[in-house]
C-alpha positions as CSV (number, residue, x, y, z in Angstrom):
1,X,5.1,-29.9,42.3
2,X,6.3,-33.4,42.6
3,X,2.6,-34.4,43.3
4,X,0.6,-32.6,40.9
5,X,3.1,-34.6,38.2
6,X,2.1,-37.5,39.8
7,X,-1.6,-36.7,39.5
8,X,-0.9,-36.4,35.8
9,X,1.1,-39.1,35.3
10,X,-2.2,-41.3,36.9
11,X,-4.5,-39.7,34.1
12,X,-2.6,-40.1,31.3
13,X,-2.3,-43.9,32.9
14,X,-5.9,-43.7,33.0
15,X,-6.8,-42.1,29.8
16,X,-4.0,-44.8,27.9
17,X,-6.2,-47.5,30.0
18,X,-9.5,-46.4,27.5
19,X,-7.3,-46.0,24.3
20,X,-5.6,-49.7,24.9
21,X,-9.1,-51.0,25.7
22,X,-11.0,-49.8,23.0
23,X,-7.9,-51.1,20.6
24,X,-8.7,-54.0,22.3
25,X,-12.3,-54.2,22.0
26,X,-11.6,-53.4,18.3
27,X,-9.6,-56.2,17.6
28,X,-11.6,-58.5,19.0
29,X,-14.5,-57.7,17.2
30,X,-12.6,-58.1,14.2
31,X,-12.0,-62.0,14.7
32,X,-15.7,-62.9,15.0
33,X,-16.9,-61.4,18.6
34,X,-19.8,-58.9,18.6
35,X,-18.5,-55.5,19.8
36,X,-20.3,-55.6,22.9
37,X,-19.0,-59.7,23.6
38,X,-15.2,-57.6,22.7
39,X,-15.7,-54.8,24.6
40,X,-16.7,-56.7,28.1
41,X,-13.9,-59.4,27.4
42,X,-11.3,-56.7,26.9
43,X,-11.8,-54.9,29.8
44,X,-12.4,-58.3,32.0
45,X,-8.7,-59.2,30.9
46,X,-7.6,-55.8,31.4
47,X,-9.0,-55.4,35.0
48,X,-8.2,-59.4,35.8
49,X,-11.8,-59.5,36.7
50,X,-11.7,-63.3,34.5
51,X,-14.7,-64.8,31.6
52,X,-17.0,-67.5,32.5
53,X,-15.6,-71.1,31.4
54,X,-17.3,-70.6,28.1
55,X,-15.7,-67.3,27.2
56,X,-12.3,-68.4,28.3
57,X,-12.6,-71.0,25.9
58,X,-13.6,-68.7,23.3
59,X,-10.6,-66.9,23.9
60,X,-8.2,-69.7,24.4
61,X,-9.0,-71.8,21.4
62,X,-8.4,-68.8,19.2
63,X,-4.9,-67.6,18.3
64,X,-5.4,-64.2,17.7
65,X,-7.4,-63.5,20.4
66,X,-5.5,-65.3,22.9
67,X,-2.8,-62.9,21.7
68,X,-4.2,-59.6,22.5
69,X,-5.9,-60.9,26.2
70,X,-2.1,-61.7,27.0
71,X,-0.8,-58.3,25.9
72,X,-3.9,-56.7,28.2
73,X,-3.0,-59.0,31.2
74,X,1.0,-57.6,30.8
75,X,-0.2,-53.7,30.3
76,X,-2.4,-54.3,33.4
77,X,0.3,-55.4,35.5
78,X,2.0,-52.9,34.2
79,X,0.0,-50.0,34.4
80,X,-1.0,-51.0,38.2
81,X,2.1,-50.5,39.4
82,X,2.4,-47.0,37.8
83,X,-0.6,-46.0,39.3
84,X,0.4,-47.6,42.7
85,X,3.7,-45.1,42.3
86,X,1.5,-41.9,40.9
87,X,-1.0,-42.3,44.4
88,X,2.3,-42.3,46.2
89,X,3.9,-39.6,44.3
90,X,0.5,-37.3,44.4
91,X,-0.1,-37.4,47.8
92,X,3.2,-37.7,49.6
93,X,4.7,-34.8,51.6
94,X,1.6,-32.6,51.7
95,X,2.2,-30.5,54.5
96,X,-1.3,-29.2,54.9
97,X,-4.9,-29.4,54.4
98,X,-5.3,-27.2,51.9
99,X,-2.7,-28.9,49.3
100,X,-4.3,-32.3,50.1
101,X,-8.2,-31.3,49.1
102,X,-6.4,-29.3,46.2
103,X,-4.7,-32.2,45.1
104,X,-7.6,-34.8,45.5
105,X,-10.1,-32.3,43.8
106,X,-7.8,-32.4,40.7
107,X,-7.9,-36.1,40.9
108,X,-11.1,-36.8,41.2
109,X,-12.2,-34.1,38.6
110,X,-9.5,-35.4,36.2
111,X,-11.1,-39.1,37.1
112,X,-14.6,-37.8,36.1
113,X,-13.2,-36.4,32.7
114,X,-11.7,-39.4,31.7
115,X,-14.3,-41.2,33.0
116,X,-16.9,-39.2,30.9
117,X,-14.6,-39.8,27.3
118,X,-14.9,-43.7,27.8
119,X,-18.9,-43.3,28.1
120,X,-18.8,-40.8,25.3
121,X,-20.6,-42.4,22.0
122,X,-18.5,-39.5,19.8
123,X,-15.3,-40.3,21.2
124,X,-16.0,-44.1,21.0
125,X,-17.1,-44.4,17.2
126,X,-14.3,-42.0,16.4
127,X,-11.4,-44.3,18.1
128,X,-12.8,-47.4,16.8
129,X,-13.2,-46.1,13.5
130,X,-9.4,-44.7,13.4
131,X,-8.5,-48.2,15.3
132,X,-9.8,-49.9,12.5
133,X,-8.2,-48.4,9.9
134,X,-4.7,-49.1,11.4
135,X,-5.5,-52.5,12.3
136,X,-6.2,-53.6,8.8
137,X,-3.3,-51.1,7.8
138,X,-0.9,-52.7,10.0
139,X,-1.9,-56.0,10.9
140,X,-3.8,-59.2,9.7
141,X,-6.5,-59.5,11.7
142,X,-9.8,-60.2,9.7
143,X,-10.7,-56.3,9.4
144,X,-14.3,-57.0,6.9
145,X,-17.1,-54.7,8.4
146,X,-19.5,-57.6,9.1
147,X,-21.5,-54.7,10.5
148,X,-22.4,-52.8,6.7
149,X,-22.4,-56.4,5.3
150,X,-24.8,-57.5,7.6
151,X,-26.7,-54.6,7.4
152,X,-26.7,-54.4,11.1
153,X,-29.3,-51.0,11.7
154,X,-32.2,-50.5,12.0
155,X,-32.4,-52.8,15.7
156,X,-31.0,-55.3,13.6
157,X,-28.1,-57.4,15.4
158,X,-25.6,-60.3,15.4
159,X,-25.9,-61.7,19.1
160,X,-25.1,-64.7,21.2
161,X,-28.1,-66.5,23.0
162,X,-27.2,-69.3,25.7
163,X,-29.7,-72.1,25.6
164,X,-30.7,-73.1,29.3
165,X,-32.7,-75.5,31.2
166,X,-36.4,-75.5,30.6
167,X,-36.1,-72.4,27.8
168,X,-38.4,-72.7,25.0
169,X,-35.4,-73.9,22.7
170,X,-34.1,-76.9,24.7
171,X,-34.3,-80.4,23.0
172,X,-35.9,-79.1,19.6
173,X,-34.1,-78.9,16.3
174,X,-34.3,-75.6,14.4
175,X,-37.0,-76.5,12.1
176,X,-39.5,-77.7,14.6
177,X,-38.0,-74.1,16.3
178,X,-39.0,-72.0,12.8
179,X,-37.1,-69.2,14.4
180,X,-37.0,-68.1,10.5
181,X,-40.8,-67.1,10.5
182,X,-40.1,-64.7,13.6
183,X,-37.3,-63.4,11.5
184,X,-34.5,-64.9,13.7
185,X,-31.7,-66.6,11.4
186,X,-29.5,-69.1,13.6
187,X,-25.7,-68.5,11.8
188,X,-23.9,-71.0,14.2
189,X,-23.9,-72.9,17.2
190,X,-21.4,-73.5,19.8
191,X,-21.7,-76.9,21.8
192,X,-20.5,-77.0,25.2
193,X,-18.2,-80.1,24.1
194,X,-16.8,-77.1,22.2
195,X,-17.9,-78.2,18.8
196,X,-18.5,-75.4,16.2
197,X,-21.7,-76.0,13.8
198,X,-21.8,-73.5,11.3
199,X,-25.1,-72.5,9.2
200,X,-26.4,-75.5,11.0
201,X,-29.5,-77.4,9.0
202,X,-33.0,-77.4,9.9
203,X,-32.6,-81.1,11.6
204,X,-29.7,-79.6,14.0
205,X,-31.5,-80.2,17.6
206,X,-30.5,-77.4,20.2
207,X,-29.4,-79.0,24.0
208,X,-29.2,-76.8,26.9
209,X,-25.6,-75.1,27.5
210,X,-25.6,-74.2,23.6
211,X,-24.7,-70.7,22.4
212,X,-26.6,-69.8,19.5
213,X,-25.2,-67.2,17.1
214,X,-28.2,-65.4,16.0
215,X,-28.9,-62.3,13.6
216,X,-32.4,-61.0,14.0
217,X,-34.0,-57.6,15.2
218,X,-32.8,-57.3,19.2
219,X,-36.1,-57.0,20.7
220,X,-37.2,-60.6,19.1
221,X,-33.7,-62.1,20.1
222,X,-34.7,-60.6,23.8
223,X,-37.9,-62.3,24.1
224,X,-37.1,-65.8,22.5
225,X,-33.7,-65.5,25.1
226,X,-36.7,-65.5,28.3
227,X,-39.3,-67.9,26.2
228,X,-39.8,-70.9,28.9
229,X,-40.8,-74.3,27.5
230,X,-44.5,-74.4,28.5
231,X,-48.1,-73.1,26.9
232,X,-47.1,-69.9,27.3
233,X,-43.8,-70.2,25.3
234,X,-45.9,-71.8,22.3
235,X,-48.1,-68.8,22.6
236,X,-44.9,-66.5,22.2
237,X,-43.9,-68.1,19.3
238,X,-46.8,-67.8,17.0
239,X,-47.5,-64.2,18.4
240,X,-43.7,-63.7,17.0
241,X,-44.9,-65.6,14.0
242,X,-47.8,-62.9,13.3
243,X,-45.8,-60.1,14.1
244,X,-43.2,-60.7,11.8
245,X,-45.7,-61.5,8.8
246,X,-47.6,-58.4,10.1
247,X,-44.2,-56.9,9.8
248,X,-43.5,-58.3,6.5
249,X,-46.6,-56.8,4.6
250,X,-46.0,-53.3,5.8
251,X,-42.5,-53.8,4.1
252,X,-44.0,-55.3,1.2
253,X,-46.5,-52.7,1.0
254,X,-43.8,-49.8,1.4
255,X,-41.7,-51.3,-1.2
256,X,-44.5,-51.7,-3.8
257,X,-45.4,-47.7,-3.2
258,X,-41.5,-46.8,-4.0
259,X,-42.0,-48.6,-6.9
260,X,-45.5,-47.0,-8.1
261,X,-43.6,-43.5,-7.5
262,X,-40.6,-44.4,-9.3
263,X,-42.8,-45.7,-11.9
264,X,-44.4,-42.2,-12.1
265,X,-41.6,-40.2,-11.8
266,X,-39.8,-42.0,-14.7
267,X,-43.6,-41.2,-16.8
268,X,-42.8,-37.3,-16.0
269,X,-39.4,-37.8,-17.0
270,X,-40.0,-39.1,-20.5
């Protein structure tokens, strides 16, 4: 008995471990990171697996989320030691075989359940979005949905790009860049000095070991992020350039077709 309530007590340690994440990854997001930036971090800080020198300072040089990565690194320590305590309990004293494969096949499909929950997409969007509502309820983190306001669908994301050696971005300033004709806007970037420029101008030059905060359609954010700086790279560009024009009059042309059928619609109407 004693061991199969230690085998629960290490899943509900477990399945707590996804619910304080995914608070975590929440709140996070809701001071500036990009989910998937606040998911990774979280669960770095909660399995003391650490950032890269640039993330740390992200997290250091912001209040609020220096806050929550200290209350994960005190719930880790703490829940290790309860699931240290839990193995003990679970299989201690088993007196034969049989109890001990019992026991482990609980744990391991208890494991595989919980595991399944934190991959679940359902079970995600429905913790965040109850997450949300009592953070902004109960706290006063920044809870704005930059996600609706930036109408972020439709492969259409807010991302971080690091600028290194040789890419196609280094030592150019953004207009000579015209990431705007690809449809890339550049909405901030982060100098490894740590200097913050914000909506930065057209004559802001981009050095290697920037982070550029970038909202654009993922799969032109992936290719400029492997663009090197040679003939080919210049090629990318204005094949970027084209598609995103090509792109452009297809919307164009759509939008001008809703409008001939509303025009005829409202014609019938009257």
């Amino acid at each position: 008995m004693l061991g199969l309530v230690g085998i629960l007590a290490l899943l509900i340690v477990l399945g707590l471990s996804l619910v304080i994440t995914r608070i975590a990854s929440t709140a996070l997001s809701l001071t500036g990171l990009s989910y998937e930036a606040a998911k990774f971090q979280a669960r770095s800080a909660f399995t003391g697996t650490g950032f890269t020198t640039s993330e740390a300072e992200n997290i250091v040089n912001h209040p609020v989320r220096r806050r929550i990565v200290m209350i994960l690194m005190i719930l880790r320590s703490a829940g290790l030691v309860t699931i240290v305590i839990s193995l003990i309990l679970s299989f201690a004293n088993t007196a034969d075989q049989v109890t001990l494969v019992t026991r482990l096949a609980i744990l391991i499909g208890g494991v595989v359940i919980v595991g399944l929950l934190a991959k679940s997409r359902i079970v995600d969007r429905f913790l965040k979005k109850i997450i949300s509502r009592l953070l902004e309820r109960w706290t006063d983190i920044d809870t704005r949905d930059y996600a609706n306001l930036l109408h972020l669908s439709d492969e259409y994301v807010v991302t971080e790009l690091q600028v290194k050696h040789g890419d196609w971005l280094e030592e150019k300033d953004l207009k000579t860049c015209n990431l705007i004709a690809e449809g890339i806007i550049v909405l901030g970037i982060q100098r490894r000095s740590g200097e913050y420029i914000g909506a930065p101008s057209g004559n802001t030059s981009v050095y290697s070991g920037d982070i550029l905060l970038l909202y654009g359609k993922s799969k032109a954010i992936r290719n400029l992020d492997i663009r090197r700086s040679d003939e080919e790279g210049e090629q990318a560009h204005q094949q970027a350039v084209s598609e995103h024009r090509k792109n452009k009059r297809e919307q164009n042309r759509k939008e001008k077709n809703r409008e001939k059928a509303e025009l005829q619609r409202n014609s019938v109407t009257r």
